[in-house]
SEFIMI-261175 format. One line per field, with one value per residue: residue in one letter; x, y, z negated of N, C-alpha, C in turn. Coordinates in steps of 0.2 Angstrom, whole numbers. Layout:
N
aa = [a  ...]
n.px = [X  ...]
n.py = [Y  ...]
n.pz = [Z  ...]
ca.px = [X  ...]
ca.py = [Y  ...]
ca.pz = [Z  ...]
c.px = [X  ...]
c.py = [Y  ...]
c.pz = [Z  ...]
END
This chain:
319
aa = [x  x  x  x  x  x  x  x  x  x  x  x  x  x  x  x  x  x  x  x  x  x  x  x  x  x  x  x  x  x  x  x  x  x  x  x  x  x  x  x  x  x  x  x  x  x  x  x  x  x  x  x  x  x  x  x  x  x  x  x  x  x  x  x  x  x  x  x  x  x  x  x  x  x  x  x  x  x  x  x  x  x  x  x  x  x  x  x  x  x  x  x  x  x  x  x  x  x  x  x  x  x  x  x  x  x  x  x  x  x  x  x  x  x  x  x  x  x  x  x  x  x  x  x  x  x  x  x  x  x  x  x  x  x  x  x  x  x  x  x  x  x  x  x  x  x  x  x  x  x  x  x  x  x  x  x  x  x  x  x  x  x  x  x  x  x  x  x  x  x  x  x  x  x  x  x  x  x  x  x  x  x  x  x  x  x  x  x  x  x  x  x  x  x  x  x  x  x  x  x  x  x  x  x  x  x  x  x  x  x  x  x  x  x  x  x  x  x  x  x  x  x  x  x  x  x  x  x  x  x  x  x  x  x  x  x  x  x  x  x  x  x  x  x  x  x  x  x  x  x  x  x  x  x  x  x  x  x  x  x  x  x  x  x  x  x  x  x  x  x  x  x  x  x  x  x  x  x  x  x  x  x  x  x  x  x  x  x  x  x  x  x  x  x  x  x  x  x  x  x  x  x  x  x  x  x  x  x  x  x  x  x  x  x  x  x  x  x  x]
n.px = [57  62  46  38  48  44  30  30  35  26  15  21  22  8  2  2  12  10  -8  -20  -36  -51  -50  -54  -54  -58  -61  -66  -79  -76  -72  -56  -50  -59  -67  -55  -44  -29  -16  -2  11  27  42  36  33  21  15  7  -3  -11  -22  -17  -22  -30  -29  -16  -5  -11  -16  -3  1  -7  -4  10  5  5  -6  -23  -34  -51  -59  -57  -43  -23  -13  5  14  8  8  -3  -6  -10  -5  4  14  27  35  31  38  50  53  51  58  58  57  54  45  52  69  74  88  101  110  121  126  139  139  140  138  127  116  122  119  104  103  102  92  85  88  98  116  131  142  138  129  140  147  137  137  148  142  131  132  141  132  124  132  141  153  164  159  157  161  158  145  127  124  136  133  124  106  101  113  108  93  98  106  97  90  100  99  88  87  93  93  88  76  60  49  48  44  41  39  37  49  60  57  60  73  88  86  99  101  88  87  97  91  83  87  93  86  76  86  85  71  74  82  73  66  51  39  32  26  23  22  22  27  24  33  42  32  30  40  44  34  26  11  -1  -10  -24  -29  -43  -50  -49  -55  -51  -51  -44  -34  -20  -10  2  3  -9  -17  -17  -20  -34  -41  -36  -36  -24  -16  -9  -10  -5  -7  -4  0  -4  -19  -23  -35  -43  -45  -54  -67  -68  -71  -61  -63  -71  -61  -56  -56  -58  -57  -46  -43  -28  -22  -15  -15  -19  -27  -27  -35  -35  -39  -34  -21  -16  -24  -29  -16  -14  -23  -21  -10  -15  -13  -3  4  2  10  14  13  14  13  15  0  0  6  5  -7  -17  -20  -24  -36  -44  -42  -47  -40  -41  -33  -32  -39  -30  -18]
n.py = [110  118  128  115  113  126  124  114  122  131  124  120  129  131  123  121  119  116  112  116  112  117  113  107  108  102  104  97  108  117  125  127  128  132  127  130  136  135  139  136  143  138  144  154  163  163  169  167  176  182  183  179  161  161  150  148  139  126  125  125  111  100  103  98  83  79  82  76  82  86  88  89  93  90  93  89  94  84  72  67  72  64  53  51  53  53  51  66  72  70  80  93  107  111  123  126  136  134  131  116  110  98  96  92  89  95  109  105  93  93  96  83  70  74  72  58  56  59  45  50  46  48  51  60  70  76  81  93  101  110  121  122  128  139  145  151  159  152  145  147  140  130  120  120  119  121  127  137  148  161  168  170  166  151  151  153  140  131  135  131  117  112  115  102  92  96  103  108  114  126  125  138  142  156  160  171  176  181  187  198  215  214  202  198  204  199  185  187  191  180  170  179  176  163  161  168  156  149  143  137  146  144  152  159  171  185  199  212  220  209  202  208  211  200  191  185  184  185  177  182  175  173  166  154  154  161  177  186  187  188  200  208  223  226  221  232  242  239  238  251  267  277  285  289  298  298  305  313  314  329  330  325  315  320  325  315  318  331  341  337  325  322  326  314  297  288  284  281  273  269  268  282  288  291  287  296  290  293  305  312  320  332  343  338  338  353  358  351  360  370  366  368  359  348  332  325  311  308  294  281  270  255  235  233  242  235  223  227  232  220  211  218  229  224  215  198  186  173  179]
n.pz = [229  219  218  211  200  194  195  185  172  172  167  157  148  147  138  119  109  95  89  79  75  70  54  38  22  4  -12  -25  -30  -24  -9  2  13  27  43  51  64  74  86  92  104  113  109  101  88  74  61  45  34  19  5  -12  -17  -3  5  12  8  7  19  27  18  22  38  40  33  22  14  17  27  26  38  55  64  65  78  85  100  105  97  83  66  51  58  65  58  54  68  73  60  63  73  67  58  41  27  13  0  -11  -19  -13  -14  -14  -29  -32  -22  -9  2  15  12  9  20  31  20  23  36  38  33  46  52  60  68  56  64  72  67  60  67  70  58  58  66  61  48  51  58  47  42  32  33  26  15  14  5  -7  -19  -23  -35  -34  -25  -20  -20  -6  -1  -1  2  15  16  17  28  37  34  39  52  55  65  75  77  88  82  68  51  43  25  15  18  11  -2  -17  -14  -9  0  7  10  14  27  33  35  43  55  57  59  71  80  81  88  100  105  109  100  89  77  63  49  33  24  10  14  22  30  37  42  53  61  62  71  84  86  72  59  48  35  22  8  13  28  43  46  55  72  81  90  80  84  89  82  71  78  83  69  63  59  69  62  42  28  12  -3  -18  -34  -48  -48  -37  -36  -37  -24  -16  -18  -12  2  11  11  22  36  38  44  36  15  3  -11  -22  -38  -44  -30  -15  -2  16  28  47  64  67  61  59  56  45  37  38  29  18  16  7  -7  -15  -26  -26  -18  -1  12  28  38  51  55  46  47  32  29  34  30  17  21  27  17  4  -11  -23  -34  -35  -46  -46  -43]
ca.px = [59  60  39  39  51  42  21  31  37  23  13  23  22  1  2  1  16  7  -13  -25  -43  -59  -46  -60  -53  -64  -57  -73  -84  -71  -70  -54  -51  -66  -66  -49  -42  -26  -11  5  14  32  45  33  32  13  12  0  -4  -16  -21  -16  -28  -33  -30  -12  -1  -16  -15  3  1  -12  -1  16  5  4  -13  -26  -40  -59  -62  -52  -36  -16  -7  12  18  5  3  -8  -8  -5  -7  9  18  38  36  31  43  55  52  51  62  54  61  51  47  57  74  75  95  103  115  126  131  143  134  142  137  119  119  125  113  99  104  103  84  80  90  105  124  137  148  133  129  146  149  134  137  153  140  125  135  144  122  121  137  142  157  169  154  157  165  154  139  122  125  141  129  119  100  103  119  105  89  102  109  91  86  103  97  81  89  100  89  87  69  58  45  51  37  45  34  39  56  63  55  65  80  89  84  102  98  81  88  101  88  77  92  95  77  76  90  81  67  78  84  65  61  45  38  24  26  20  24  19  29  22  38  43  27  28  46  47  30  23  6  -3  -15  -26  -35  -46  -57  -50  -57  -48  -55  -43  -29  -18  -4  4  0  -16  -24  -19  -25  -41  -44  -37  -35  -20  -13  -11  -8  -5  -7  -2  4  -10  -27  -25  -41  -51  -48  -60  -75  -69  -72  -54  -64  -73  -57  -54  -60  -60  -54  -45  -39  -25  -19  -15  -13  -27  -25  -34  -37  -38  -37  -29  -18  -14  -28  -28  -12  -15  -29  -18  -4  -15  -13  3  7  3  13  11  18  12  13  8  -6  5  2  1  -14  -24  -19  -29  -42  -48  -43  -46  -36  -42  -28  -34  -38  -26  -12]
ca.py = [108  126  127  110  116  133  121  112  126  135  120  119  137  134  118  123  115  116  114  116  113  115  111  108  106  104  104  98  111  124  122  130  128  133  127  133  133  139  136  140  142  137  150  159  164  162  173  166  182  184  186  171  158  162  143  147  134  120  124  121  106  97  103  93  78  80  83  74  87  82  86  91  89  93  91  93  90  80  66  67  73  61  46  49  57  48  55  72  76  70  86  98  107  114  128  128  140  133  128  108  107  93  101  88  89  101  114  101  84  94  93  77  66  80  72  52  55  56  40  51  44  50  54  67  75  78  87  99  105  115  127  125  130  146  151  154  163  149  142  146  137  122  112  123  117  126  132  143  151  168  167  173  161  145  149  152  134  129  136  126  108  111  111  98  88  102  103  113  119  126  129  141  143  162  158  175  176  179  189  208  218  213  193  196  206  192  180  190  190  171  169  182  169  153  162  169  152  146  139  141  144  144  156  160  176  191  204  215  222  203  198  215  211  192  189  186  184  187  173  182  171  173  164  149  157  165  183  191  184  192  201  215  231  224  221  238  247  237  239  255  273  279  290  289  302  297  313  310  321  331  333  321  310  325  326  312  321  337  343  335  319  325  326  306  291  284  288  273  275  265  272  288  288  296  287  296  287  299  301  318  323  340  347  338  341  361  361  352  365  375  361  366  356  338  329  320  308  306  290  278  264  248  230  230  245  231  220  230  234  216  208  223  233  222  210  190  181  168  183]
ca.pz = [222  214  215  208  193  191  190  178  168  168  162  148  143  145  133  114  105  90  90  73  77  63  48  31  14  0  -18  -31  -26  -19  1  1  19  30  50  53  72  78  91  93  110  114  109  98  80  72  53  39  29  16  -1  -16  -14  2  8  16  7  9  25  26  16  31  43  39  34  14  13  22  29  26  44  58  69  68  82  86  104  109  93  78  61  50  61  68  54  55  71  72  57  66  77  63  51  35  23  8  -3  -16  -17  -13  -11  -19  -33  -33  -17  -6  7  20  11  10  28  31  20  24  44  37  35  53  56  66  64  53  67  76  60  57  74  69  53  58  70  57  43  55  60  42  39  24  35  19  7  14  0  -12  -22  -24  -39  -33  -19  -20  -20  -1  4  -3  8  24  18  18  36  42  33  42  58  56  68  83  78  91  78  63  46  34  19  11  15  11  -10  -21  -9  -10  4  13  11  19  33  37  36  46  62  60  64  76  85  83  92  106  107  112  93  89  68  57  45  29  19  8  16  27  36  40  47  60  61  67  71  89  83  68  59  44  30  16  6  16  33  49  47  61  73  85  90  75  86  91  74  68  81  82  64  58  63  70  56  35  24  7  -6  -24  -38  -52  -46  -31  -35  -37  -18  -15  -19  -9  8  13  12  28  37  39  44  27  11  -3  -20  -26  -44  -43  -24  -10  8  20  37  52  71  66  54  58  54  36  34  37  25  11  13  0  -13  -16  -33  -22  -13  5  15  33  42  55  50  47  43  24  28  40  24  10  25  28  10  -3  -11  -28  -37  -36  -50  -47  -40]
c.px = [58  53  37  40  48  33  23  31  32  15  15  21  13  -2  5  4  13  0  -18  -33  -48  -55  -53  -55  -57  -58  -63  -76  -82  -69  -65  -47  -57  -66  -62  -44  -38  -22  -4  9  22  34  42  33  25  14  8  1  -12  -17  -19  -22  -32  -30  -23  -7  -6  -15  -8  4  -1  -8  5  11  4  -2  -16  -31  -47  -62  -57  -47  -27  -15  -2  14  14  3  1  -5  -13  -4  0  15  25  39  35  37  51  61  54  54  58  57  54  50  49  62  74  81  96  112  121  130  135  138  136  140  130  115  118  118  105  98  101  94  82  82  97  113  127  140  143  129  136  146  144  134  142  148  136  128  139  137  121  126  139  149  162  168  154  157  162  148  132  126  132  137  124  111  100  107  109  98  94  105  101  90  91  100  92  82  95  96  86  78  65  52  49  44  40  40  38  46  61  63  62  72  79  87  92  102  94  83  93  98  85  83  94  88  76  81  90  77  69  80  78  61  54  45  33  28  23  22  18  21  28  27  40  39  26  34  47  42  28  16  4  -10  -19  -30  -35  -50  -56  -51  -53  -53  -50  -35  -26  -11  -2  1  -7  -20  -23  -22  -32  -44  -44  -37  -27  -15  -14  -7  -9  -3  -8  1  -4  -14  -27  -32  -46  -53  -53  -65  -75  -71  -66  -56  -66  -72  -55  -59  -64  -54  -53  -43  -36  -19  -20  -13  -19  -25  -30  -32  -39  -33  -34  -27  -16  -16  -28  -23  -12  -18  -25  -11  -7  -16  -7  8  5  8  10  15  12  16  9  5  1  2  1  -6  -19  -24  -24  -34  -44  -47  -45  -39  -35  -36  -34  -34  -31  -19  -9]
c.py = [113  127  121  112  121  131  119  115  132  130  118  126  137  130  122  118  113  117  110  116  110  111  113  105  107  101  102  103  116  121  129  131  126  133  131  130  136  139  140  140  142  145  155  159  167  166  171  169  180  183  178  167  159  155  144  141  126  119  122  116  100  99  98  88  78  81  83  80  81  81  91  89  93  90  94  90  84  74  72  65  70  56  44  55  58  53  63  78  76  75  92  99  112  119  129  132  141  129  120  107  103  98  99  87  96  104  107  94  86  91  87  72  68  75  65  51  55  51  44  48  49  56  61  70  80  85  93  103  110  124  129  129  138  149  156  155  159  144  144  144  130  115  115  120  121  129  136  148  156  163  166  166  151  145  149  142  130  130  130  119  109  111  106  92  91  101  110  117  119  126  132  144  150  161  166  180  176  187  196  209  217  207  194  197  199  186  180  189  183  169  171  175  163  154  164  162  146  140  142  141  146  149  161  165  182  197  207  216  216  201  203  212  206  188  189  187  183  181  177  177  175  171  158  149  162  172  188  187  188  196  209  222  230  224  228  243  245  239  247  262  275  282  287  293  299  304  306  314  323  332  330  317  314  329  322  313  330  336  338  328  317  324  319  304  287  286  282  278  269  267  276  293  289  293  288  294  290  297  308  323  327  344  346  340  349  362  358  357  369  371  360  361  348  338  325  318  305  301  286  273  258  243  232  238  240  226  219  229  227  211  212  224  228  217  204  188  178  173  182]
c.pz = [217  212  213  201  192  192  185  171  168  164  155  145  141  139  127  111  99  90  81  76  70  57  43  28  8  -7  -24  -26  -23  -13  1  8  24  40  53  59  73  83  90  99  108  111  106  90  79  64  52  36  25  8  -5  -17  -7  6  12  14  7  17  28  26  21  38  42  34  26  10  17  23  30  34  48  62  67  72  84  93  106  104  88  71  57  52  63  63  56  62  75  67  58  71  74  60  48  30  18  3  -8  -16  -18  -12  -17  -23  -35  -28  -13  -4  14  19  12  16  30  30  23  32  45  38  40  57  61  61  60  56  71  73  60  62  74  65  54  62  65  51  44  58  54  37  31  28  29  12  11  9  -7  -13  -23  -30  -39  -29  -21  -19  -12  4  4  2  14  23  22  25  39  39  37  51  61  62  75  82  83  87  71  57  40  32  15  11  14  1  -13  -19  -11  -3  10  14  15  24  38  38  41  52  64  63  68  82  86  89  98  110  112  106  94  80  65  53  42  24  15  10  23  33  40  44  54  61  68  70  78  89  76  65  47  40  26  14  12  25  38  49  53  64  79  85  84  77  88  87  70  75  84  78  59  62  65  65  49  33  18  3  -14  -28  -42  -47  -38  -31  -36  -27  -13  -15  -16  -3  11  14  20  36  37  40  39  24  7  -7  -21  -31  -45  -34  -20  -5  11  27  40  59  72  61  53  55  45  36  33  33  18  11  7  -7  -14  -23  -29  -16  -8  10  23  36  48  51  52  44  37  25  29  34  21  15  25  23  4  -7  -19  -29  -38  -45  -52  -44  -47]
END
């Protein structure tokens, strides 16, 4: 019975809770999702990073069912995308990147009718709000209304609506926009504790540290297209060099066309800022000691480097 329980369990670990295959979106003549395929395993957190228009909230959209795709497949759990819509959403809880709470209701009525959607009673709502409402530290906002509630206290309400329904995938759209650096981080720990719990979650953001942070894997677009996917410490040190020095202060851009260029891998400009890429940074570092009037800040390469390196460093149109 034990090897029984342990083929089962690892046929589910090898089944793909979530499966995206060859997703096309065509908009008029902008194909603004390009044969787009990815998976998501049980227990795992998936990142959508990339620059503005780079086809992440389309893809989004086609995944929860809201936009049909020209050609292609979702599936959740085994149905289909939108065939089997009622049912799949029935699975998922969603955290948008804009507030949808009802303003008129308490943080506990939110809750409630928020539970009425998926057809559950009264009485088994009831008896969940008291935990969901204690996940996302608002057990004394109960009888409170959005608009008493911090930017902060209103997405954590949001994460608990979302799982008012014990959903196994989550899809949080930038859910952290907007927040101070100690909101994000208490958002960043509630998360963290979904995924310990064996949630799994799509997620879509701008923030580097967050996608290193809570990300199991990594999914880059641009231009609509999967240019790199993989796990966080994988894609930098795939793509970048070990080291960055950033040099800054008078006459930093005149270092670009010096000998010091020599000394790295590669050399950027952003502003008045010099990143040089290298596999040893002692040496440059020795050689800018006699630049005493610049400053310099050695680190390691980190997502938002892999960022600039495979979408440019250039601001979007539509950004």
């Amino acid at each position: 019975m034990q090897d029984g329980a342990g083929c089962a369990t690892m046929e589910c670990m090898s089944t793909p809770l979530f499966r995206v295959q060859h997703l096309h979106k065509r908009y008029g003549d902008a194909e603004v999702v390009k044969d787009l395929s990815f998976e998501i395993e049980p227990g795992e957190c998936l990142g959508v990073i990339g620059p503005n228009g780079a086809g992440k909230t389309t893809t989004i959209r086609m995944c929860l069912g809201l936009t049909a795709p020209d050609n292609g497949s979702v599936e959740v759990m085994g149905l289909h995308m939108p065939r089997d819509a009622l049912a799949i959403k029935a699975q998922l809880g969603v955290v948008s990147q804009f507030d949808t709470l009802d303003p008129d209701f308490t943080c506990a009525e939110n809750l409630l009718v928020y539970g009425r959607y998926f057809g559950m009673k009264d009485a088994a709502i009831r008896a969940r709000i008291p935990q969901l409402l204690e996940f996302a530290s608002l057990t004394s906002k109960a009888s409170a209304k959005p608009g008493e509630l911090s930017g902060g206290m209103k997405r954590r309400l949001s994460l608990a609506r979302a799982l008012v329904n014990d959903p196994r995938l989550l899809l949080l759209d930038e859910p952290t926009t907007g927040l101070d650096p100690q909101a994000r981080h208490l958002m960043w720990e509630r998360l963290q504790l979904l995924l310990q719990q064996g949630k799994s979650i799509l997620l879509t953001t701008h923030f580097m540290d967050e996608a290193e942070r809570l990300c199991t894997r990594l999914l880059v677009l641009d231009h609509g297209r999967k240019i790199a996917e993989g796990k966080p410490r994988d894609l930098i040190a795939q793509h970048l060099e070990p080291d960055v020095v950033e040099v800054y202060g008078n006459g930093a851009l005149a270092l670009v066309d010096s000998p010091l260029r020599n000394m790295a891998a590669r050399v950027e400009v952003s502003g008045e800022t010099v990143f040089f890429y290298t596999s040893n940074a002692a040496s440059l570092l020795s050689a800018l000691g006699a630049h005493t009037q610049l400053r310099t800040l050695h680190r390691p390469a980190n997502l938002e480097d892999l960022f600039l390196k495979l979408t440019g460093r250039q601001i979007r149109e539509d950004a």
